[in-house]
C-alpha positions in Angstrom: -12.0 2.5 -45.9 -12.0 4.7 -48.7 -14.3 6.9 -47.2 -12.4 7.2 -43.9 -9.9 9.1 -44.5 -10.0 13.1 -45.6 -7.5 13.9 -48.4 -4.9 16.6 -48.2 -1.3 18.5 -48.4 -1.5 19.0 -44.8 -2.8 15.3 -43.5 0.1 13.6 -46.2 2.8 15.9 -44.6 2.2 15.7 -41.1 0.1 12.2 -40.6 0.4 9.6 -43.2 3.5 7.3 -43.0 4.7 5.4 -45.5 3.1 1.7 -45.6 2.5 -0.3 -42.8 4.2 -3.8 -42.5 4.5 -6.3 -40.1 8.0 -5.8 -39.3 7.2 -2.2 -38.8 4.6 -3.2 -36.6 6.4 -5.5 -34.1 9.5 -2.7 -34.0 7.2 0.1 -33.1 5.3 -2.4 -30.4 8.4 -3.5 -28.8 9.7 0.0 -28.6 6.2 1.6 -27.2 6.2 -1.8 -25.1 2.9 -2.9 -26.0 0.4 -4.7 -28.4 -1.4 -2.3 -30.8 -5.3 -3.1 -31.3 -6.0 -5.2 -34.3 -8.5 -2.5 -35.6 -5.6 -0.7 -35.6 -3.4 -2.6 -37.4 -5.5 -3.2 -39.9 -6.8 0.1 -40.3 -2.6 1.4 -40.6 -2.3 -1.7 -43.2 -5.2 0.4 -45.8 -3.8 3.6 -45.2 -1.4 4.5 -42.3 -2.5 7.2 -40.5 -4.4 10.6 -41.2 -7.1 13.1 -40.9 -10.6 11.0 -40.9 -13.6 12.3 -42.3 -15.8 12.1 -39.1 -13.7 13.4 -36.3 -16.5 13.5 -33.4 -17.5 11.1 -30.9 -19.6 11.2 -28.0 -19.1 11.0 -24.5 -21.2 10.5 -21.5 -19.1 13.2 -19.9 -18.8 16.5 -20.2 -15.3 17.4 -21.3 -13.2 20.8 -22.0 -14.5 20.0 -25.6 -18.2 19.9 -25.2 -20.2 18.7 -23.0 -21.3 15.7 -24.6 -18.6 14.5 -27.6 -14.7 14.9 -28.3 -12.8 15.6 -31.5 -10.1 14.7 -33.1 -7.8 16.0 -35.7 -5.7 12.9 -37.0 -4.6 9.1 -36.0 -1.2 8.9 -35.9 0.4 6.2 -38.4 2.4 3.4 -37.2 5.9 4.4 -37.4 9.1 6.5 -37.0 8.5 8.6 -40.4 6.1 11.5 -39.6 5.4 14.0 -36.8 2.8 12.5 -35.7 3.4 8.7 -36.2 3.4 6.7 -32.9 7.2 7.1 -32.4 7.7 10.1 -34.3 8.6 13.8 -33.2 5.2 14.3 -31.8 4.2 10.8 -31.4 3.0 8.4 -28.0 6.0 9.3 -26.0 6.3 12.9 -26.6 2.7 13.3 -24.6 4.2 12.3 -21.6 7.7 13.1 -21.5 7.2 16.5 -22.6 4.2 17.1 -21.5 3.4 15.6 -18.4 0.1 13.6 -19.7 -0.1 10.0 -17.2 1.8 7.0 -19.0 -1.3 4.9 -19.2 -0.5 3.1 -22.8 -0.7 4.7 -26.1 -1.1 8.1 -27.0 -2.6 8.1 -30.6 -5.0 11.4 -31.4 -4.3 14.7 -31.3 -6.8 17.4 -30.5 -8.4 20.7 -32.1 -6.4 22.3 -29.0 -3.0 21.8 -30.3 -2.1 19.3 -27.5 -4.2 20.7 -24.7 -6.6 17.0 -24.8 -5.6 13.8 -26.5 -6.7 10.1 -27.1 -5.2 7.2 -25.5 -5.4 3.2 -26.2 -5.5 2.9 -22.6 -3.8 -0.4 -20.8 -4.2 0.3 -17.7 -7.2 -2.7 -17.0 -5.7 -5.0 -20.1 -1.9 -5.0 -19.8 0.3 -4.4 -22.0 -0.5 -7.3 -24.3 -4.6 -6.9 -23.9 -7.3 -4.8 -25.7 -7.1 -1.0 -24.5 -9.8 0.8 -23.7 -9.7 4.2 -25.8 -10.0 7.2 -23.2 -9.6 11.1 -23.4 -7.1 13.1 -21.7 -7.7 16.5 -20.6 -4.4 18.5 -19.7 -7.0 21.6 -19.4 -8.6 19.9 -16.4 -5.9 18.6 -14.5 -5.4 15.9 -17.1 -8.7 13.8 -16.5 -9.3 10.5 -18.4 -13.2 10.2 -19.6 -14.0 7.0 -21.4 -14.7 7.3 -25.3 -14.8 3.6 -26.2 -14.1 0.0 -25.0 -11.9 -1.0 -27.6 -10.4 0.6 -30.6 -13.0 -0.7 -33.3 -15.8 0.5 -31.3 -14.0 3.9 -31.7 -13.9 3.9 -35.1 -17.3 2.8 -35.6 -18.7 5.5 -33.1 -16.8 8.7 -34.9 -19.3 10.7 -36.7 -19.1 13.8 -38.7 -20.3 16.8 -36.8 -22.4 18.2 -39.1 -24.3 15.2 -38.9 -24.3 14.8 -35.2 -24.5 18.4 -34.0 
C-alpha cells in the first residue's frame, strides 16, 4: 500500500484522518447506518484516507467525465476529523443533504469537478449490511448512476494512472 497513496500538504490537510480503529469504525457505521466494505476497512487501517496515485477507472459508459473512464481526486478516511472523512464537513451525508445527490449508501470520492460527480458504495441491491456495488453519480446529467465496480476491491484494483491508460 505504499505505493497507493500520493504524498502531500494538500491530501494530509484535507483527506487523511488520523488512524483508523475499530471503535472508530463501528461509530462511523452506526452513524452512516451501514457496513463499510472490508477492502475498505483495511485499506483506512494502512493509511486512512487520501489522494491515490492512480485516480482513473474505466467505465462502459460514457459519463460527463469521458466517455469511457472516471476520476477521482481522494477517498475519504473513516472518521469525523477531516473535511472529507466520511462524517466530516464534506463527507457521505453532505452529498445528499446539501446537494441533492440520491441517498443510495455511501458517498466516498470526490471528483476533479469540485462536487459536480462523485462515487458511491452503493447498497441499494445489498442492504445495508451487504457488499456495495461502487457506482458514479453525475449531478451534471441529472444525477445518473453508471457502474464502476462490483465491490469495493475490485475498485481499487481497476484504478489506473492516466498516463498509463490514456
Amino acid at each position: 500500500m505504499n505505493s497507493f497513496w500520493r504524498n502531500s500538504d494538500y491530501a494530509k490537510r484535507e483527506y487523511v484522518g488520523p488512524p483508523c480503529t475499530p471503535g472508530l469504525v463501528a461509530e462511523v457505521e452506526a452513524r452512516l447506518g451501514y457496513r463499510l466494505p472490508d477492502a475498505y476497512v483495511s485499506l483506512a487501517m494502512s493509511q486512512n484516507g487520501g489522494m491515490p496515485v492512480r485516480t482513473s477507472h474505466r467505465t462502459k459508459t460514457r459519463t460527463s467525465w469521458a466517455e469511457d473512464h472516471i476520476a477521482i481526486t481522494g477517498i475519504f478516511s473513516i472518521g469525523y476529523d477531516k473535511p472529507y472523512s466520511l462524517c466530516g464537513e464534506r463527507g457521505s451525508r453532505f452529498w445528499v443533504e446539501e446537494w441533492g445527490y440520491p441517498d443510495i449508501g455511501i458517498y466516498f470520492a470526490d471528483c476533479p469537478s469540485a462536487g459536480h460527480d462523485m462515487l458511491c458504495l452503493d447498497y441499494r441491491a445489498c442492504g445495508s449490511q451487504g457488499k456495495p456495488s461502487v457506482v458514479h453519480v453525475d449531478q451534471e446529467l441529472d444525477y445518473a448512476i453508471t457502474l464502476v465496480a462490483p465491490d469495493f476491491e475490485s475498485f481499487l484494483r481497476g484504478l489506473e494512472d492516466i498516463g498509463e491508460a490514456w
